[in-house]
C-alpha positions as CSV (number, residue, x, y, z in Angstrom):
1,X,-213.9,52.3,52.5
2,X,-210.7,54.4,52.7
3,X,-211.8,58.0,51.7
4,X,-210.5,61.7,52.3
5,X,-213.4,64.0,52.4
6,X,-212.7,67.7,52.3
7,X,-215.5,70.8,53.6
8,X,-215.6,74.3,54.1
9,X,-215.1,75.9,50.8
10,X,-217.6,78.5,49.6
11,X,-217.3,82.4,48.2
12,X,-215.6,84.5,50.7
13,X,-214.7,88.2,50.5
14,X,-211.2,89.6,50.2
15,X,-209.8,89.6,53.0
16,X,-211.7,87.0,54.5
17,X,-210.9,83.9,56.4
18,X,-212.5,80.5,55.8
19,X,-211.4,77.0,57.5
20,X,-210.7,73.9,55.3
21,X,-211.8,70.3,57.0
22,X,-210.1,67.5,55.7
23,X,-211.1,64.1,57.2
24,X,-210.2,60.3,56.5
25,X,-212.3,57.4,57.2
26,X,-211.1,54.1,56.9
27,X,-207.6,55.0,57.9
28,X,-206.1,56.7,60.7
29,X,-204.6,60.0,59.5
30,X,-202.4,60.4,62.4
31,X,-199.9,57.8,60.4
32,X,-199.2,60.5,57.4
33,X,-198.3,64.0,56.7
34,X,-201.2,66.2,55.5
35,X,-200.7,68.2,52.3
36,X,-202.6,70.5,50.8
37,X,-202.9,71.6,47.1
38,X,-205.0,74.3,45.0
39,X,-205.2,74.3,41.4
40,X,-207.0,77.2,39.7
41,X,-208.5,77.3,36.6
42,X,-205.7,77.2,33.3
43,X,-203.3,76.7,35.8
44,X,-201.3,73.9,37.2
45,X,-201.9,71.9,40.8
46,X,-199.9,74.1,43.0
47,X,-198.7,72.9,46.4
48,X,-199.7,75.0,49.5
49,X,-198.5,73.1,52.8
50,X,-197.9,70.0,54.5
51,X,-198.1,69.2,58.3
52,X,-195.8,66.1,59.1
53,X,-196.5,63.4,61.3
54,X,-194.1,63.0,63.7
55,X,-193.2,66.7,64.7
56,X,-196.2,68.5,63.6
57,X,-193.8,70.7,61.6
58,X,-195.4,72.9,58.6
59,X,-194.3,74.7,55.3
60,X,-196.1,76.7,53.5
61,X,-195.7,78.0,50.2
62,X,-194.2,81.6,50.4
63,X,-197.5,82.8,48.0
64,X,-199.7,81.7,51.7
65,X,-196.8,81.9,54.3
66,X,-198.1,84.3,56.6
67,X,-201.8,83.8,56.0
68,X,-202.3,80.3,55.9
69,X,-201.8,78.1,59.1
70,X,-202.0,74.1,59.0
71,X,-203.3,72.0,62.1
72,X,-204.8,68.7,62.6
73,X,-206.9,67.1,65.5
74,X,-206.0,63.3,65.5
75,X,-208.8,62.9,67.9
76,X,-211.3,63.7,65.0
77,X,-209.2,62.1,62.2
78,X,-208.9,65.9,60.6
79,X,-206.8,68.0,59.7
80,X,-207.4,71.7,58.8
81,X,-206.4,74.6,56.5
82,X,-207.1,77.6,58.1
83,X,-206.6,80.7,55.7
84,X,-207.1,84.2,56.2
85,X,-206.6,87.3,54.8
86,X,-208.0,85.9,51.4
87,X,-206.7,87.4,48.0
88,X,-208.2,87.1,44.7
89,X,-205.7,84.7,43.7
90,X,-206.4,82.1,46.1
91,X,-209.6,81.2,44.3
92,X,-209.2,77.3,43.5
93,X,-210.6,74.0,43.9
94,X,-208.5,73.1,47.3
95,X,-207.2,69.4,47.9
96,X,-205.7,67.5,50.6
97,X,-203.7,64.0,50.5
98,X,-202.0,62.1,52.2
99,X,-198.5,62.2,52.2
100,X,-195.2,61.0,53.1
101,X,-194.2,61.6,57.3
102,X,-191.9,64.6,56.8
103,X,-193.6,66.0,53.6
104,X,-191.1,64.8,51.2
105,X,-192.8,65.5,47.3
106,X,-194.3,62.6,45.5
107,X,-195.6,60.8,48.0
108,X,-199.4,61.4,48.1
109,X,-201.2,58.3,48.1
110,X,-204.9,59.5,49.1
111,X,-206.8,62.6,47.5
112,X,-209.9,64.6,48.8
113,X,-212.4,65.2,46.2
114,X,-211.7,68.9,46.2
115,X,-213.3,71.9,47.5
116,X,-213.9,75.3,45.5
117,X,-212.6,78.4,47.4
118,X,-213.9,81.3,45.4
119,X,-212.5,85.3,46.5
120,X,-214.6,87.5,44.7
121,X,-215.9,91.3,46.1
């Protein structure tokens, strides 16, 4: 079955760090771009980054650029979210998906289930 399992949320501090897992299973993710999304409560799905799949090139969106770094270990069909320096604001559920090779919006044909990140003192 072709799935897109995400770990590693929780409740962090501010100014925290906490790693985001997202592995597929019944696919090889090496063949897409990862993206990642976050959607907080009353607000609308927010995109965060995307690693393509040929270069390994990143972007990030400027509210995480800086703190938030992208990687994926094709060996372990993952890819990873690694953010640090948490704020308040980046409490969301966190997704990732598949997407097109170079990142190009629209083109996400797999979702993760979600994983709640929660900043709180």
């Amino acid at each position: 079955q072709v799935q897109l399992v995400e770990s590693g949320g929780g409740l962090v501090q501010p100014g925290g760090s906490l790693r985001l897992s997202c592995t597929a299973s019944g696919f090889t993710l090496d063949d897409y771009a990862v993206a990642w999304f976050r959607q907080a409560p009353g607000k609308e799905r927010e995109a965060v980054s995307c690693i393509s799949s040929i270069y390994g090139i990143a972007d990030y969106a400027d509210s995480v650029k800086g703190r938030f770094a992208v990687s994926r270990d094709n060996a372990k069909n993952t890819a990873y979210l690694q953010m640090n320096s948490l704020k308040l604001e980046d409490t969301a559920v966190y997704y990732c998906a598949t997407a097109g090779s170079m990142c190009l919006p629209g083109d996400n044909e797999y979702w993760g289930q979600g994983t709640q990140v929660t900043v709180s003192s």
